[in-house]
C-alpha positions in Angstrom: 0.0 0.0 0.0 1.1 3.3 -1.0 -0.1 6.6 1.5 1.0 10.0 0.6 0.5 13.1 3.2 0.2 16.5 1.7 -1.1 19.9 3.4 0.3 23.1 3.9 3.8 23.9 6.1 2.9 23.9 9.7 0.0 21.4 9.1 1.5 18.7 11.0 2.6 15.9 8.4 5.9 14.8 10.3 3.9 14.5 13.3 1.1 12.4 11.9 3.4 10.1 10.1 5.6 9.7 13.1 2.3 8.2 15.0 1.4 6.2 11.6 4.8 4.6 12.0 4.3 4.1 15.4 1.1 2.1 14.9 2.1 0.4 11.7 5.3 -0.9 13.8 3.0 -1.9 16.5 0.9 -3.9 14.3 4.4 -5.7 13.1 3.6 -4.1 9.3 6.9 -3.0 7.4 7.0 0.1 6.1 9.3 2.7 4.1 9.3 6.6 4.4 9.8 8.3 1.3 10.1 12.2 0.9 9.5 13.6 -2.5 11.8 15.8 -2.3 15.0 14.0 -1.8 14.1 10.9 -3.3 11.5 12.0 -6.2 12.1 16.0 -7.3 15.2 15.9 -9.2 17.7 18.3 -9.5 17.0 19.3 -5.9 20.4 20.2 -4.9 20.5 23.3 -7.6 16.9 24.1 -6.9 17.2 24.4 -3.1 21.0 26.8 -4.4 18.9 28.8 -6.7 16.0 29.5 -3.9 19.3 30.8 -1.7 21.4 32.6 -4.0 18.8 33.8 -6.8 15.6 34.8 -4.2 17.8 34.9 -1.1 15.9 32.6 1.3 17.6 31.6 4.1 16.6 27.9 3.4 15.9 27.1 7.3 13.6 25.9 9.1 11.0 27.7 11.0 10.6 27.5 14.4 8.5 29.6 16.8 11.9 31.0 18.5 13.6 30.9 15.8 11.4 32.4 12.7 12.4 31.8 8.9 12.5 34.0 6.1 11.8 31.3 3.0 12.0 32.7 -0.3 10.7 29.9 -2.9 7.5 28.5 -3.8 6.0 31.9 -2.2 7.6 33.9 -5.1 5.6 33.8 -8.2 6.1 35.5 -11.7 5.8 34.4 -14.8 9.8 33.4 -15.3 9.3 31.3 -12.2 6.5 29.7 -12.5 6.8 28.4 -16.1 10.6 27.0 -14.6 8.5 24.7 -12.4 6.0 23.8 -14.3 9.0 23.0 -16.9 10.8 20.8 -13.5 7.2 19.3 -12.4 6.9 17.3 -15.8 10.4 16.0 -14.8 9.2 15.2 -11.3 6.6 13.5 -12.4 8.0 11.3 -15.0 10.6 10.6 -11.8 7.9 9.7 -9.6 6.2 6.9 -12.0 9.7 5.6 -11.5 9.9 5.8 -7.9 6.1 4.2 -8.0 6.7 1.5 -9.4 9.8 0.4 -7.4 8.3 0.8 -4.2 5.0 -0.9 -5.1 7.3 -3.9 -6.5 10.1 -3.9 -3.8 8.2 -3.2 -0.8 5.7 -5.8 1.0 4.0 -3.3 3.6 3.2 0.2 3.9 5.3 3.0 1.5 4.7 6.2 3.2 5.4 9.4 1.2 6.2 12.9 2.8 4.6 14.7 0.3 3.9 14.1 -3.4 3.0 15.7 -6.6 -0.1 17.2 -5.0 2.2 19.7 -2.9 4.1 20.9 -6.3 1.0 21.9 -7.8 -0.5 23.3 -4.6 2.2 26.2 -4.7 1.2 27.3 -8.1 -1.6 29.9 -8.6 -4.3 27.4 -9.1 -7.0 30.0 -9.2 -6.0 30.6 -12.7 -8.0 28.4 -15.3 -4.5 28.1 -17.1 -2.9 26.9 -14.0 -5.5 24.3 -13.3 -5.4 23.1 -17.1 -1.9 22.6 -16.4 -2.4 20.9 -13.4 -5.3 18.4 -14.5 -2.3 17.0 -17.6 0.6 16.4 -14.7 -2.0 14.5 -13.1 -3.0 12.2 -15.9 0.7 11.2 -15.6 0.7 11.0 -11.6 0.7 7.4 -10.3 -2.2 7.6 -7.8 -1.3 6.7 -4.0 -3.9 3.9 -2.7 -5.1 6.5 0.1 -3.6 10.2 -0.8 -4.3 12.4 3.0 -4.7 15.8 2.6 -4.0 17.4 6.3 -5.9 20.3 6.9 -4.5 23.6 8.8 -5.7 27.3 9.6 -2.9 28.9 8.1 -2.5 31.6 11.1 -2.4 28.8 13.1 0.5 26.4 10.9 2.3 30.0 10.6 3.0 30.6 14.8 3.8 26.7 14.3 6.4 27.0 11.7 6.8 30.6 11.1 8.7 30.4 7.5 6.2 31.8 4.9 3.7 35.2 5.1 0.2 34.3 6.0 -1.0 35.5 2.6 0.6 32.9 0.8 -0.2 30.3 3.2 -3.8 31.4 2.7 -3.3 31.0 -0.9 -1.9 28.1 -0.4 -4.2 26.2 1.7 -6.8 27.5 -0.9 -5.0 26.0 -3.7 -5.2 22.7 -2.2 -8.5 22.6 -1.1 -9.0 23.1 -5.2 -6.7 20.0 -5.6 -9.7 18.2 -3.6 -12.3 18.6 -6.4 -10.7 16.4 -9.1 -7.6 14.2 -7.5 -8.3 11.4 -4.7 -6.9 13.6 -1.7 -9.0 12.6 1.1 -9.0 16.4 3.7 -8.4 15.3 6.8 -9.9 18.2 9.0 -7.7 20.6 11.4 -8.1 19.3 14.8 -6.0 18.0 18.0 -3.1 15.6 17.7 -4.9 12.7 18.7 -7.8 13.3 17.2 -6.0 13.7 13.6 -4.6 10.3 13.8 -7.5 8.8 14.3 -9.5 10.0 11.5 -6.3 8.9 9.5 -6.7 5.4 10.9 -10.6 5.5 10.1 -9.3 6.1 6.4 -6.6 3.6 6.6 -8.9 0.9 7.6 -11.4 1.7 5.1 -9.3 1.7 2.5 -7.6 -1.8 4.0 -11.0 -2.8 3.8 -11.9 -1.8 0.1 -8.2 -3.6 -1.0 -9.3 -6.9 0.9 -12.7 -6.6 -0.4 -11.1 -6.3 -4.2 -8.4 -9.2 -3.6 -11.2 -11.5 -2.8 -13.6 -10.7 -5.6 -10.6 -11.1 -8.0 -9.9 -14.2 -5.8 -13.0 -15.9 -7.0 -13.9 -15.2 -10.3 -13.1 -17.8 -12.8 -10.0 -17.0 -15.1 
């Protein structure tokens, strides 16, 4: 099974892993962690230099003592935005790699920390254009088994991990809630620790559930 968490900085996806790990463990299920991007975006290295020396971020990360000034997916012109969309068709080809490895080499649960969701989040996906775009890199996407969409207030994900203006991360949030209405994110709504990770292992199960369900029907037709 392949998951994937998306959602905003600040949202909580390291934490909600962690405990997905922790239960998966628990239940003596292997598992992998994958982030996209070290081990899908390519050419990360020269992107992550470019974001520093080009738009000057400071390439940390935010913490509520210690605030950061990022300077990447936040800016947006034309220039920049057609360079991404240019590296997001490589990403994507990259991922279908990466996809099919992990759904070949791994018996348990491949976890991704972000996927191609998050790219297209960050573009301006109020524009039809944008959308058009996004709807083609899609068609090429592999789809994860249960894609999680973590929901967050963005003033609140800010205090959490102060990196980015509240203006984008409005934008942001925005942009994927758009995502919602034709990919197979599932929103996961904002809401205590505890109370995330169990609306995560309701859609786990379910989707555990549907897989069996499938296996068995497939099971006993005749060949």
């Amino acid at each position: 099974m392949i998951i994937s968490f998306s959602g905003i900085d600040g949202a909580g996806k390291s934490t909600q892993i962690q405990k997905l790990r922790e239960y998966l463990s628990a239940n003596g299920i292997a598992m992998r962690e994958l982030t996209f991007w070290d081990n899908v975006a390519l050419f990360s290295s020269l992107r992550s230099g470019f974001s520093r020396r080009v738009l000057q971020s400071d390439g940390n990360v935010g913490t509520p003592d210690r605030p950061a000034e990022r300077r990447d997916k936040n800016k947006q012109n034309a220039f920049l935005i057609t360079g991404r969309c240019v590296l997001h068709i490589f990403d994507v080809l990259n991922l279908r790699r990466i996809f099919r490895q992990a759904k070949s080499q791994n018996p348990g649960v491949v976890i991704f920390d972000r996927y191609i969701y998050d790219q297209l989040a960050a573009l301006p996906l109020a524009s039809v254009i944008a959308r058009a775009y996004a709807r083609c890199i899609l068609m090429l996407a592999p789809k994860p088994d249960l894609a999680l969409l973590l929901d967050a207030i963005p003033e609140v994900a800010r205090a959490r991990k102060p990196e980015y203006p509240v203006d984008f991360m409005r934008q942001y949030r925005s942009s994927y809630l758009r995502l919602c209405g034709f990919t197979n994110l599932q929103l996961i709504p904002a809401g205590e620790v505890d109370e995330v990770h169990r609306a995560i292992r309701a859609h786990l199960d379910g989707c555990l559930l549907k897989t069996s369900t499938e296996n068995e029907l497939q099971t006993a037709l005749p060949a």
